[in-house]
C-alpha positions as CSV (number, residue, x, y, z in Angstrom):
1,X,2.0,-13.8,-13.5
2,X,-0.8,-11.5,-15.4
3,X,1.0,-9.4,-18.5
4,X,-2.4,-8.1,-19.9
5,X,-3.5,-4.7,-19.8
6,X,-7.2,-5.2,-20.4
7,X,-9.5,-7.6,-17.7
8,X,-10.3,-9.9,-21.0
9,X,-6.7,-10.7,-21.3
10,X,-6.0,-10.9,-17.7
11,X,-9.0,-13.7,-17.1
12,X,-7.2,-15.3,-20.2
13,X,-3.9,-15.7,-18.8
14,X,-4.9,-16.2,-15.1
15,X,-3.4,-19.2,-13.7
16,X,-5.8,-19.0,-10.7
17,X,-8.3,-16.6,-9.3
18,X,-6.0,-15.2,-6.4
19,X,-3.9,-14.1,-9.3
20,X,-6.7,-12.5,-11.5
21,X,-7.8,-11.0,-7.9
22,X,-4.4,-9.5,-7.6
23,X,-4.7,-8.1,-11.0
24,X,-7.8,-6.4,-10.6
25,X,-6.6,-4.9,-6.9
26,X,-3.4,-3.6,-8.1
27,X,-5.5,-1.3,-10.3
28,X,-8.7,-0.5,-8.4
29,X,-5.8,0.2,-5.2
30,X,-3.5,2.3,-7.9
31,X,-6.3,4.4,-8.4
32,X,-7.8,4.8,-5.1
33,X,-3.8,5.3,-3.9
34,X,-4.2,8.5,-6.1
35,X,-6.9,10.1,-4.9
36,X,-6.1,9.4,-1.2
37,X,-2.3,10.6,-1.7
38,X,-3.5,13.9,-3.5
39,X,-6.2,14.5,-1.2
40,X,-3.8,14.4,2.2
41,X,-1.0,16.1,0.0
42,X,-3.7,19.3,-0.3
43,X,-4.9,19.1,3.6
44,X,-1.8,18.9,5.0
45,X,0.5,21.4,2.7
46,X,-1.7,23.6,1.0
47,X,-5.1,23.9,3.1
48,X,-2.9,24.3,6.4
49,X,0.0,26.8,6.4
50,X,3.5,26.3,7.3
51,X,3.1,28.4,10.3
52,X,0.1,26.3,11.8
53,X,1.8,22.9,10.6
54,X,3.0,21.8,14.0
55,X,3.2,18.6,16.1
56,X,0.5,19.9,18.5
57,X,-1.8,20.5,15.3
58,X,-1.3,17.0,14.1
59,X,-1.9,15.3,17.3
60,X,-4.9,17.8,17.7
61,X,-5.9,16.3,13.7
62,X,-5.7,12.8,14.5
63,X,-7.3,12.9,17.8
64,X,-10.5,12.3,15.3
65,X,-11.2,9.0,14.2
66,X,-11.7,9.7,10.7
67,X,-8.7,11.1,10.1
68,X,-6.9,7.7,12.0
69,X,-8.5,5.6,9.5
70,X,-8.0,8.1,6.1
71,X,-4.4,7.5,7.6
72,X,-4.6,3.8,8.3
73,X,-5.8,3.7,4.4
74,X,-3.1,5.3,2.8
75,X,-0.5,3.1,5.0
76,X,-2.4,0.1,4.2
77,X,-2.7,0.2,0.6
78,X,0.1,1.8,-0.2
79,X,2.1,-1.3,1.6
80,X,-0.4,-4.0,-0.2
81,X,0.2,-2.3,-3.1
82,X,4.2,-2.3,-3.1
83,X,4.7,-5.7,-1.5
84,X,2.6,-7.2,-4.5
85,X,4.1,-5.2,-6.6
86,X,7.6,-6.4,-5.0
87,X,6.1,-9.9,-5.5
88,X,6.2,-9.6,-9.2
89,X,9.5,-8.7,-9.5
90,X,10.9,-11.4,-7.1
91,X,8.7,-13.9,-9.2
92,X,10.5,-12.5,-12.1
93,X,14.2,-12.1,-10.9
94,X,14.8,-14.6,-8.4
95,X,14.8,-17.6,-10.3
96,X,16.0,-20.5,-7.9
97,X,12.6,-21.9,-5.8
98,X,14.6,-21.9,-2.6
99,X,16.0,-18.8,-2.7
100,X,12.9,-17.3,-3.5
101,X,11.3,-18.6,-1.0
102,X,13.8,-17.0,1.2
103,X,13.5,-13.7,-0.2
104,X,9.4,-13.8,0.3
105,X,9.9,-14.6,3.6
106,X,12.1,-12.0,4.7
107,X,10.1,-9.8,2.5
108,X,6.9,-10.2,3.7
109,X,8.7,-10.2,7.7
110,X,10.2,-7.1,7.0
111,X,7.2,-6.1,5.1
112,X,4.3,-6.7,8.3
113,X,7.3,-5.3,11.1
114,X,6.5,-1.7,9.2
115,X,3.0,-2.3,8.5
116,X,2.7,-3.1,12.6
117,X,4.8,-0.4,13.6
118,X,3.1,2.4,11.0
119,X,-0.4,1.2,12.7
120,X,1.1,1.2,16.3
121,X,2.5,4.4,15.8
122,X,-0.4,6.0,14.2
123,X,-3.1,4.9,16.9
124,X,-1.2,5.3,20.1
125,X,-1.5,9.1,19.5
């Protein structure tokens, strides 16, 4: 587990290079997270009004491709993000090997059921 806030002390205290690759996503995704959360926040609540902001109109929106993938993104990343985010703190807190073990595994079930159901939900419209 990486505690460093700059990449020189991250490659430092990297046990591995899937952990110093996790480092580095967790910020670039973080950052990219932020832009694609502000950017649907301001087409879907303030560019649209409240009057127009119906089911029809969002089927209508993601009858475009573009729009199925900005969405795909945001789902995604934002679950990538917060399952290895979750994985630190299980690392941290559950202290027994087996039972950790168990916990990641229901985690990351629990975690890919959502991630399959968000994407089967967003592209069978």
């Amino acid at each position: 587990m990486i505690r460093a806030r700059t990449f020189t002390d991250a490659r430092q205290q990297a046990h591995s290079n899937a952990e110093l690759n996790w480092w580095i996503f967790m910020r670039i995704s973080g950052l990219v997270l932020v832009f694609l959360i502000l950017g649907h926040i301001y087409m879907t609540f303030i560019q649209v009004s409240e009057a127009d902001a119906t089911y029809i109109a969002v089927v209508n929106k993601l009858q475009n491709p573009a729009w199925k993938f900005y969405d795909w993104t945001i789902l995604a990343l934002s679950l990538l993000h917060g399952v290895n985010g979750a994985r630190y703190s299980i690392e941290d807190y559950v202290r027994s090997r087996p039972n950790r073990a168990w916990v990641k595994i229901i985690f990351y079930t629990i975690s890919a059921v959502i991630f399959t159901l968000g994407t089967i939900g967003l592209f069978s419209i």
